[in-house]
C-alpha positions, 0 to 999 in steps of 0.5 A: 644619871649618877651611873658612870657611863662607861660601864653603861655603854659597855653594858648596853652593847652586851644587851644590845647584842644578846637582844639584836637590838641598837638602842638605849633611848631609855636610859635618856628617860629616867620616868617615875609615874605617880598618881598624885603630885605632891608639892611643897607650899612653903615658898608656893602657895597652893593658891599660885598654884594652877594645875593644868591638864592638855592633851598631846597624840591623844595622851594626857599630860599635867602640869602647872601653872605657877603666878608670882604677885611680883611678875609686871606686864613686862615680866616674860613667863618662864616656860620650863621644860625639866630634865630626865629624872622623874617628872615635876617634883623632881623640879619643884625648887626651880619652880621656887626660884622663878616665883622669887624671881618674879617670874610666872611659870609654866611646867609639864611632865612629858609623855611617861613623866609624872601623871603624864601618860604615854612613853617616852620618845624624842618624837612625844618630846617634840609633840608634847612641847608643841601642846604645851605651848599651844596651851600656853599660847591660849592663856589670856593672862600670857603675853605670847611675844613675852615668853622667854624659853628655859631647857634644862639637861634633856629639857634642852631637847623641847626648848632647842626644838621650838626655839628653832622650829618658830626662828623665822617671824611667825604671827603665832609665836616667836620667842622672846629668848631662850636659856638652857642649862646643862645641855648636852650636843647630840646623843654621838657625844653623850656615848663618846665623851662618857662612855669614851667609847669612839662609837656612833650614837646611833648605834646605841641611840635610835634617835640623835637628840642633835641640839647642836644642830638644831641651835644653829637655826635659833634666833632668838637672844641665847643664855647657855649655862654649863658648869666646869664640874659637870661629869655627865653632860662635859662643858667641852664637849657639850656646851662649847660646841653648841655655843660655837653653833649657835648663830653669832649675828643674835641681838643681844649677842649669845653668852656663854655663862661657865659656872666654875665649880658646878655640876650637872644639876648644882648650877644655881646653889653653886652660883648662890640663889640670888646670883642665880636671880640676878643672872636670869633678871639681867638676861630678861632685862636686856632682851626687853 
């Protein structure tokens, strides 16, 4: 991620034409495999710590189940799907915040992410959120009108999709709000607002990622947080234009949070940790 996108693309579209070929969806997965996950327990005790094993098109995936003692009956479960770079570990401290927030949470590794196997594909992304969520949905200890939906970067991606996907009443699912964090539009505005190359998505991208069309069919409440200082996902580009997308008739009214200062992954040290708190305790509470 730290690349600058410029001398990617110009890079992508050397090989792209050496190779006859017109993708770079694997720059989007930043996959590391591991053979074990290795968590910290300080914060998390082991014995909150529920490991858990689905299968999605026949793949294996991991992930974890993590129970604060603080969470109510009234508390939602936090279902959180992580951004491009390697997998859950990569991601443990927001398991951190949300257990001192009082919320239960429920993480996975997508397809080629972690111990997950499979590769990677917005396809596996769509397919793997869907198993996730039955899995979710089958826990007794879940209240599956309670479940508020959290994308982070390319998380956005899963949490968009199902958001979108269960907006009509269904007695199955409906979530109970949905949050994301540094989102990007589609994958066109990825390649033309960082590489500032005025080229289709498609050209370098087999597939579009179009949050930004898909979040037009939400109807759950909407938080989308971006930071100002964000350089790879640009809060203009990006997180203005899924917020004017989004539905304005949603009750409570979608917010648009701009965190000054924050980057593309610093939103909640920026802000200070329990403003980060406060903030995602005020969205839960108003969508009671």
């Amino acid at each position: 991620m730290k690349r600058s996108f410029l001398h990617f693309a110009y890079a992508a579209l050397i090989v792209c034409g050496l190779q006859s070929c017109a993708t770079m969806d694997g720059f989007l997965f930043n996959t590391q495999q591991v053979s074990e996950y290795i968590l910290p327990d300080s914060v998390i005790p082991k014995s909150a710590m529920e490991a858990v094993t689905l299968t999605s098109g026949g793949f294996k995936l991991y992930g974890f189940f993590v129970k604060s003692p603080r969470a109510t009956a009234a508390t939602p479960t936090i279902f959180y799907h992580h951004g491009n770079f390697q997998g859950i570990q990569a991601y443990w401290d927001r398991m951190e915040y949300f257990y001192k927030a009082g919320y239960n949470t429920f993480i996975y590794d997508y397809r080629g992410f972690g111990k997950s196997e499979g590769k990677s594909s917005q396809e596996g992304l769509e397919a793997d959120a869907e198993a996730a969520l039955a899995y979710l949905l089958s826990r007794p200890d879940v209240d599956r009108t309670n479940i508020v939906l959290y994308g982070y970067s390319l998380g956005g991606v899963p949490s968009v999709y199902l958001a979108s996907k269960y907006a009509a009443p269904n007695p199955t699912f409906q979530p109970k709000g949905l949050i994301t964090e540094a989102i990007f539009a589609s994958t066109t505005d990825l390649v033309q607002s960082g590489s500032l190359l005025d080229i289709p998505g498609g050209f370098v991208m087999k597939d579009e990622f179009a949050n930004v069309v898909r979040i037009a069919q939400i109807r759950c409440p909407l938080l989308l947080m971006h930071g100002t200082a964000d350089r790879f996902i640009d809060i203009t580009r990006h997180g203005e234009k899924l917020f004017a997308a989004a539905p304005n008739n949603l009750r409570p009214a979608k917010e648009f949070f701009r965190i000054s200062g924050a980057g593309h992954s610093t939103i909640p040290e920026t802000m200070v940790l329990n403003n980060y708190i406060a903030k995602l305790q005020d969205f839960t509470t108003k969508i009671r």
